[in-house]
C-alpha positions in Angstrom: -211.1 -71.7 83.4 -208.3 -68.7 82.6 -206.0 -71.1 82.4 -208.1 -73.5 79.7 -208.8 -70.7 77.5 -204.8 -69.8 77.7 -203.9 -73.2 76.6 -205.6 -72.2 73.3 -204.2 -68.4 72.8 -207.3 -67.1 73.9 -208.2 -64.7 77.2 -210.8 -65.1 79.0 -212.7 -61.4 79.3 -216.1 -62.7 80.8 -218.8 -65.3 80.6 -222.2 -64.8 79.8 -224.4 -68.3 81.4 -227.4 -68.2 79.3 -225.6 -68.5 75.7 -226.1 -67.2 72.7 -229.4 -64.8 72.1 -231.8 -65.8 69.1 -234.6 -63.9 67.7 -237.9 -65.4 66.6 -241.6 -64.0 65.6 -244.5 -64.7 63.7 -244.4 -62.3 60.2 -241.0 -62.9 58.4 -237.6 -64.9 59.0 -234.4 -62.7 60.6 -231.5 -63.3 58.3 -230.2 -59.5 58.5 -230.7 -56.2 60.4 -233.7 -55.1 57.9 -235.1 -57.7 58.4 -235.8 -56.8 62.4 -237.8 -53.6 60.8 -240.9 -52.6 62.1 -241.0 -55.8 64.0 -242.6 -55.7 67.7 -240.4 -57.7 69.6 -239.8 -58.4 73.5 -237.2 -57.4 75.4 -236.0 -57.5 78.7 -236.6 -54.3 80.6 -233.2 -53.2 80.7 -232.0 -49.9 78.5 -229.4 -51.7 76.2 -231.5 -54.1 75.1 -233.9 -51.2 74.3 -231.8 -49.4 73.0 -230.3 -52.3 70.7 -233.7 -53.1 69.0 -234.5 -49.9 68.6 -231.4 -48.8 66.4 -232.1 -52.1 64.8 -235.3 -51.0 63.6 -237.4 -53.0 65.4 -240.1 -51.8 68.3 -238.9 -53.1 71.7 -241.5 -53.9 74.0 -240.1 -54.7 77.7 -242.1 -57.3 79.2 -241.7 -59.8 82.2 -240.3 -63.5 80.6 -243.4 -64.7 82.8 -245.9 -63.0 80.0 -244.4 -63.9 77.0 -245.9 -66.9 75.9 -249.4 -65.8 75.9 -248.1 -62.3 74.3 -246.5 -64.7 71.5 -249.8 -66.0 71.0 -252.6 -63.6 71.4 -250.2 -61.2 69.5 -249.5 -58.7 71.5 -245.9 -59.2 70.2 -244.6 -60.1 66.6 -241.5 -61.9 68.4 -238.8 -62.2 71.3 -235.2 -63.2 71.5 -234.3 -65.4 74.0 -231.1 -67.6 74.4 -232.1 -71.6 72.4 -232.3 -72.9 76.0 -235.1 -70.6 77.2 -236.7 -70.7 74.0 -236.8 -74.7 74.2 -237.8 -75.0 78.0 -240.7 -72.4 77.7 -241.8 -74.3 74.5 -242.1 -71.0 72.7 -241.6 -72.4 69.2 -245.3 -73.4 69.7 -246.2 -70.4 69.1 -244.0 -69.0 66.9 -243.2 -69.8 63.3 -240.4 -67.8 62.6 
């Protein structure tokens, strides 16, 4: 795979398997930074991802992926962010609108 990404003047520093991460919630569309403010939104329960929302603005609440759903839609959560693949096969978007 080095070798691919050499072909094309590019160096291959790591690879991250679950893609790009998205973030979406129930009050107001994310189109900048501010936007994330006051927001309640999952996280994995790992410190940079705490620490990431939180100097975002928005209130990080760790929970298991395994709770999210029903946390989307009782409310217990404004939101989550989630690579477009786990959003899709866990059919969040059903209950989100953001």
């Amino acid at each position: 795979m080095d070798e691919a990404a050499a072909k094309h003047g590019l160096k291959l520093l790591a690879l991250w398997d679950n893609g790009i991460r998205h973030i979406s919630n129930n009050v107001r569309p994310i189109n900048t930074p501010e936007d994330l403010q006051g927001l309640k939104i999952r996280t994995p329960p790992d410190p940079m991802t705490l620490q990431i929302f939180t100097a975002l603005g928005a209130n990080p609440t760790p929970m298991a992926f395994s709770e999210l759903y029903v946390a989307l839609q009782q409310g217990v959560v404004d939101g989550q962010e989630n690579p477009l693949m786990n959003i899709d096969s866990s059919k969040l978007f059903e209950v989100q609108k953001c």
